[in-house]
PAKOLDREN-748783 format. One record per residue (C-alpha): x, y, z. Coordinates in steps of 0.02 Angstrom, whole numbers, padded with zeros to 5 digits, always signed. Layout:
<pts>
XYZ/...
</pts>
This chain:
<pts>
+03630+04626+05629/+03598+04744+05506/+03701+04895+05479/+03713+05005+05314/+03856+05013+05203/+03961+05195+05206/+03982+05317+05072/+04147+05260+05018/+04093+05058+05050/+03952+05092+04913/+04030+05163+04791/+04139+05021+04776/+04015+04912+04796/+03892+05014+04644/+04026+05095+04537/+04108+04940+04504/+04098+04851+04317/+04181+04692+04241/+04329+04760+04180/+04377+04844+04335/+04298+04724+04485/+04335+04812+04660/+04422+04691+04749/+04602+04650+04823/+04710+04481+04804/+04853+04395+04890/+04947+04241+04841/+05035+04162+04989/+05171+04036+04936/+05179+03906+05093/+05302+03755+05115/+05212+03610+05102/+05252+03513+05285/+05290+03311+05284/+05101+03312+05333/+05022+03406+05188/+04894+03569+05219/+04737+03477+05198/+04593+03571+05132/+04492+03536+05297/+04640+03585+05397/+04612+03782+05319/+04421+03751+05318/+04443+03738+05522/+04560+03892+05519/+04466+04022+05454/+04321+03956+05541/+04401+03984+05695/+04454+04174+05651/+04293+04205+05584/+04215+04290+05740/+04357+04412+05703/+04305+04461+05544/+04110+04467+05568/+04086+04547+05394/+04149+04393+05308/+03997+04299+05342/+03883+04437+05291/+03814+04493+05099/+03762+04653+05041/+03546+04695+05033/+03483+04816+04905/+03341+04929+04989/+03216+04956+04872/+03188+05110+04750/+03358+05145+04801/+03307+05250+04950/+03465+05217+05039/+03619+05149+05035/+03642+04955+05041/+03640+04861+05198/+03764+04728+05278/+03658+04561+05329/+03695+04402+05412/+03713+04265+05263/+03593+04141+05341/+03648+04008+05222/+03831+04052+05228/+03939+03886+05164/+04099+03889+05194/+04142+03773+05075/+04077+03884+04935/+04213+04029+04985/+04347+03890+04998/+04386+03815+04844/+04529+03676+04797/+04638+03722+04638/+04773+03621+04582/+04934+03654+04439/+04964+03486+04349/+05115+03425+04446/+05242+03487+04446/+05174+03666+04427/+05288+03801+04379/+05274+03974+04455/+05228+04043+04279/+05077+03916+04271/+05019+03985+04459/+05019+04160+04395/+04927+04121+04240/+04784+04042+04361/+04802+04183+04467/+04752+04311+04321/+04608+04188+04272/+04551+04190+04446/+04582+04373+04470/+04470+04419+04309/+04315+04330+04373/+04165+04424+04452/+04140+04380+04634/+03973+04336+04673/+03841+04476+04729/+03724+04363+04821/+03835+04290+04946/+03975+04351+05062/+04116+04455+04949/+04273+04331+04963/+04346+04195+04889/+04510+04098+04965/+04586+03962+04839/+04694+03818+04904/+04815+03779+04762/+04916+03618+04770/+05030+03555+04646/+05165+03681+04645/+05327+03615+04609/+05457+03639+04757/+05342+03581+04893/+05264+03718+04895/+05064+03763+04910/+04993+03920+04867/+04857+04025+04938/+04755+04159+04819/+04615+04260+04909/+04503+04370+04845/+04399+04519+04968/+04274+04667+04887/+04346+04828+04939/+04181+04856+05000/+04244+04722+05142/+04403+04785+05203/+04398+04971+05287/+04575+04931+05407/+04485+04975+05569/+04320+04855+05595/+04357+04749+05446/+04521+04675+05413/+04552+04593+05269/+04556+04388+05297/+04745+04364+05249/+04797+04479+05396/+04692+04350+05536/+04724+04172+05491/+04931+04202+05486/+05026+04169+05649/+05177+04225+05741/+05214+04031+05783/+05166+03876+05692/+05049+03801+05835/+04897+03917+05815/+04832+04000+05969/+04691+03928+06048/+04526+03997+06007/+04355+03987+06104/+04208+03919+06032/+04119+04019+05889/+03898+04006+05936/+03888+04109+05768/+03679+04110+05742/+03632+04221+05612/+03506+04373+05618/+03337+04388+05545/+03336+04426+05375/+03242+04600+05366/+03098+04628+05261/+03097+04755+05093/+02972+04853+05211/+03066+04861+05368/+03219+04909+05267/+03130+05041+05182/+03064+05109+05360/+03233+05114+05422/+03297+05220+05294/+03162+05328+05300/+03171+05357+05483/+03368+05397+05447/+03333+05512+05332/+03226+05606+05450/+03366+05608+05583/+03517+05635+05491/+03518+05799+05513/+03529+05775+05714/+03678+05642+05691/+03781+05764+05575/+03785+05877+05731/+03846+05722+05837/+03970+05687+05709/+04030+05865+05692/+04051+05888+05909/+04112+05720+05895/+04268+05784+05767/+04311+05914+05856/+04308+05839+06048/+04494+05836+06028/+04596+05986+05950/+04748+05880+05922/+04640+05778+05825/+04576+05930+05730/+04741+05984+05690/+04784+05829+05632/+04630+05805+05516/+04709+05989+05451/+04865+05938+05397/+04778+05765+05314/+04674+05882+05226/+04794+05993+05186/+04892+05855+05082/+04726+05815+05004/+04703+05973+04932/+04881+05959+04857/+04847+05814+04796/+04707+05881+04700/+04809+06045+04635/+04904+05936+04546/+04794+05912+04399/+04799+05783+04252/+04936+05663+04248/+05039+05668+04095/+05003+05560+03938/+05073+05377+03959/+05033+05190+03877/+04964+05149+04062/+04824+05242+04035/+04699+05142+03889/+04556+05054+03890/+04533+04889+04018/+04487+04725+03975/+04421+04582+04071/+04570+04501+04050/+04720+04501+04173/+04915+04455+04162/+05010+04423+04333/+05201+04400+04389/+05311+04444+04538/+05479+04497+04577/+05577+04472+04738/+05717+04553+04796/+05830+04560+04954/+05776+04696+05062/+05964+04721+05137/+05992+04796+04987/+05865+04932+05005/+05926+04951+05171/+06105+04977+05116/+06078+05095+04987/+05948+05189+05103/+06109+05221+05209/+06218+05254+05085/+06103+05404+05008/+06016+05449+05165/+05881+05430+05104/+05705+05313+05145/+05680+05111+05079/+05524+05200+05025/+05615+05315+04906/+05725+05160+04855/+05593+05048+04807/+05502+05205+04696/+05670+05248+04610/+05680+05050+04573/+05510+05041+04486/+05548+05222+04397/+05709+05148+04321/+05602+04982+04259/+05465+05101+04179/+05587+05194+04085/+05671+05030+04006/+05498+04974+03977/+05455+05134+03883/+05606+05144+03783/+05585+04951+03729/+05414+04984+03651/+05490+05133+03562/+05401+05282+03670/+05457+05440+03648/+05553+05477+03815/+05652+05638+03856/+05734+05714+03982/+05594+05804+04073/+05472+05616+04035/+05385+05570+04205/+05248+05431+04261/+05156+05494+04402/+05116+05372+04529/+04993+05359+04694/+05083+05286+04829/+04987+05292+04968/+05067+05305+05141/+05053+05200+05300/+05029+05323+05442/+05013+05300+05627/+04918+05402+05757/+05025+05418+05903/+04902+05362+06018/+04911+05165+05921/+05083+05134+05957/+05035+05007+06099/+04889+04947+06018/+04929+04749+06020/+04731+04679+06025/+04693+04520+05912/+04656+04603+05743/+04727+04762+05735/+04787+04873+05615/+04848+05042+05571/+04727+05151+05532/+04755+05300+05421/+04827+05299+05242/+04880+05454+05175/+04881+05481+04985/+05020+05552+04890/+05062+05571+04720/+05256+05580+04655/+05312+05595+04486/+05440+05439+04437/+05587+05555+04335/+05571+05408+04184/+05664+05527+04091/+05825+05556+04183/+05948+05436+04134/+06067+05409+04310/+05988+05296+04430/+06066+05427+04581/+05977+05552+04513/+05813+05465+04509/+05832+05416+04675/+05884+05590+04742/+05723+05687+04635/+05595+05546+04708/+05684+05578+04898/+05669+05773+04898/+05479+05751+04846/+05419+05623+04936/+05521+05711+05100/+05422+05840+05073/+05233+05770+05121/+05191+05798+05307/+05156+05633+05353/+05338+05578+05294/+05405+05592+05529/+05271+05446+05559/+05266+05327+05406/+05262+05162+05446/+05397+05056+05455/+05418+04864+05478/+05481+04884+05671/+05316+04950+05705/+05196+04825+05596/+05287+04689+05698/+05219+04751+05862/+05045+04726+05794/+04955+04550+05798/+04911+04462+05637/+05009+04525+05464/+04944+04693+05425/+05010+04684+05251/+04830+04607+05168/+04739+04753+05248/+04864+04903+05198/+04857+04862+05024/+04686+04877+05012/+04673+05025+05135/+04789+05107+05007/+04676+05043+04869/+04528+05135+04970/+04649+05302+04944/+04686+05287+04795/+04520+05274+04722/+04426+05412+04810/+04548+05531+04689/+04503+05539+04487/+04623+05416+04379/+04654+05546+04270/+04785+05613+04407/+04896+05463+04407/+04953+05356+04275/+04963+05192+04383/+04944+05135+04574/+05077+05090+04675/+05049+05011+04848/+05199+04982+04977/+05174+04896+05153/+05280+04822+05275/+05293+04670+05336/+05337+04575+05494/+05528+04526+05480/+05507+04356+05543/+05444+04181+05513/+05252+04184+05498/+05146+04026+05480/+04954+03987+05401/+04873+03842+05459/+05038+03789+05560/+05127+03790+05364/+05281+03918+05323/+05230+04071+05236/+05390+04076+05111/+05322+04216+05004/+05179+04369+04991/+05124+04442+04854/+04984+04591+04844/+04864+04577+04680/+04794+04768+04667/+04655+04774+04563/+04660+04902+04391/+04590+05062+04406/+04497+05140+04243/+04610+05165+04110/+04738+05080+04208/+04827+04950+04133/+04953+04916+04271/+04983+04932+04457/+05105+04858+04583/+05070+04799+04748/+05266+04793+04860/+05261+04693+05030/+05414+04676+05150/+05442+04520+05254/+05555+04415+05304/+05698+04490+05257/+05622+04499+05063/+05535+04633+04949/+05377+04541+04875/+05339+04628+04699/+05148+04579+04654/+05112+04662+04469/+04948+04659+04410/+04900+04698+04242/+04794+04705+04083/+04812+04553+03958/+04774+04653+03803/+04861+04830+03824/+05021+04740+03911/+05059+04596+03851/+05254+04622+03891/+05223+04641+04070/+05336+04480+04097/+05479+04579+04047/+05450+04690+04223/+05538+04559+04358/+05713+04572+04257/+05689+04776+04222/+05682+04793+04400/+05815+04693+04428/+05914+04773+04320/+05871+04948+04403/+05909+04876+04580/+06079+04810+04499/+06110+05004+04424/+06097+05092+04594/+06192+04953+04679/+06339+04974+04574/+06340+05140+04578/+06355+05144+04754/+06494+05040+04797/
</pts>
């Protein structure tokens, strides 16, 4: 089947270079069972979700002369094998040597000719533990008909559902002619399918309305001009660095009480208090009115999803939203109140998601937020924001791959031009999942970001007891 790329899907898919590749990871930590997770064993479960994600076995086809935009075709020699690779730490590996791999992985160029994924099965992790890294082209993941492949293959229970058989046979490659044609002919009636599109927009006026107050935000967004000057903002390399934090999400919840105020807000005020200990140890000038400004795109809901619980879903809209992080007020409280009167402010703040919702919804949305917010966040000039900050919930309960424990989830959000940093947050289990991505060359301190954030969570903590 052939069906053309979107606007937004090709621009990632053209725009992209090497030093800023447009894709999304996740690293799944998993306890190793008595058994072992044998490479075939997650060879046989994607297969099986496969028919779910139809995109994954299809590459991208120039047209020629560039007379339209790309085209999605069947891979007719898709290997499996090729997208699912073994990796292993020399035994045991530490959690610092997985991250290292992880930002070797991460810097590599996925490969234009053939489907645009990659999963890794990493063994050797000390702990009994195994690791999971995946890689998906933002061109792949759009929340609605393509999910990314993280949020399919996890589980609810650790005996996999049963799954019918997959008679995948692949479509007729197209010729250069026939594609050419085709775009041709759409060219010709484009002008009769923007009508259909526009009746189609404005069938329902509560979905007008609603399309009103998204823009609205947009334009807000936009009014907000340059963000201000910051050591986030230099030139990328090819080169990545990687590390994590986790932290107890009870404690977010707690001080969310205690300052009525949303985990959301919590979890921003956190990373603000981190930056400004970063800043200060490298000697930046900070001062009292110093701010980082930050797109945090937010997980909305249409009302009329609530009940959606098909195989595969997710939510649907992500709203984008800038805040400035107060790096240069020196109370904690304070942060956290500035960041809670702005960020109650945006309209979409009465139907953000929230982790009792995500839970309702098959699969683990996480994978598939973080790169809708991704998808946000880079329709809007980097110039506006000084680094990207992605938060999604979680299910808040066991979830298994392959019939193995999912311990741990970390997002791996890709750099943005002249972005040297950006953190991906995921809730589950009862945990915050910190996944910080960043450039080798321009921040070579990033380790020192797991124990500034602790050290920020620890400062609002005391403060309110």
């Amino acid at each position: 089947m052939v069906t053309r790329l979107s606007a937004s899907d090709a621009s990632f898919y053209q725009l992209e270079n090497t030093s800023t590749p447009m894709y999304v990871g996740s690293l799944a930590i998993l306890r190793r069972p008595r058994s072992g997770l044998s490479y075939e064993t997650l060879l046989a479960t994607v297969e099986q979700r496969l028919p779910q994600i139809p995109r994954y076995r299809q590459k991208v086809r120039e047209v020629a002369l560039g007379l339209a935009r790309p085209v999605w075709i069947d891979d007719r020699e898709f290997d499996i094998t090729y997208h699912i690779r073994r990796s292993a730490l020399p035994s045991p590996g530490s959690d610092a040597q997985l991250h290292d791999l992880v930002a070797r992985l991460g810097s590599r160029p996925l490969d234009k000719s053939r489907p645009l994924w990659e999963m890794y099965l990493v063994e050797g992790l000390a702990k009994n533990r195994l690791a999971i890294y995946t890689k998906s082209h933002q061109a792949l993941v759009n929340g609605m008909s393509a999910l990314e492949i993280g949020h399919v293959i996890a589980d609810r229970t650790q005996k996999s559902p049963e799954f019918g058989e997959d008679i995948w046979i692949p479509a007729r490659e197209p010729s250069d002619a026939r594609l050419a044609v085709g775009a041709l002919g759409e060219f010709v009636a484009r002008p009769g399918g923007q009508l259909a599109a526009v009746r189609a927009a404005v069938t329902e006026t509560g979905q007008l309305l609603d399309a009103g107050r998204r823009f609205a935000d947009v334009v807000k967004t936009l009014a907000r001009g340059t963000a201000p000057n910051s050591p986030l903002n230099t030139t990328v390399s090819r080169n990545r660095r990687f590390t994590v934090a986790s932290h107890r999400l009870e404690d977010y919840r707690g001080l969310r009480a205690r300052y009525d105020c949303d985990v959301n807000d919590v979890i921003l005020a956190v990373i603000a208090g981190a930056l400004r200990n970063w800043l200060l140890s490298r000697g930046e000038p900070v001062t009292s009115t110093s701010t980082v400004r930050a797109m945090v795109p937010m997980s909305v809901y249409p009302e009329a999803e609530l009940d959606v619980t098909g195989p595969g879903q997710a939510i649907s809209e992500v709203s984008p939203f800038l805040v400035d992080l107060p790096t240069g007020e020196g109370n904690a409280v304070v942060r956290l109140s500035q960041i809670a009167h702005a960020t109650e402010s945006h309209s979409t703040a009465a139907s953000l998601v929230d982790a009792r919702t995500i839970v309702t919804l098959s699969g683990f949305a996480p994978p598939t937020l973080h790169a809708m917010g991704t998808r946000v966040a880079t329709s809007f000039s980097a110039r506006q924001f000084n680094l990207l900050i992605t938060n999604v919930p979680g299910a808040q309960k066991q979830m298994y791959v392959a019939g193995t424990k999912l311990l741990e989830t970390y997002s791996v959000p890709p750099l943005l031009n002249k972005q040297v940093l950006a953190v991906g947050v995921t809730s589950y289990n009862g945990m915050l999942y910190f996944g910080i991505n960043a450039d080798r060359d321009a921040m070579s301190d990033v380790d020192m970001l797991p124990t500034l954030l602790r050290e920020s969570l620890d400062e609002l903590l005391e403060a309110a007891q």
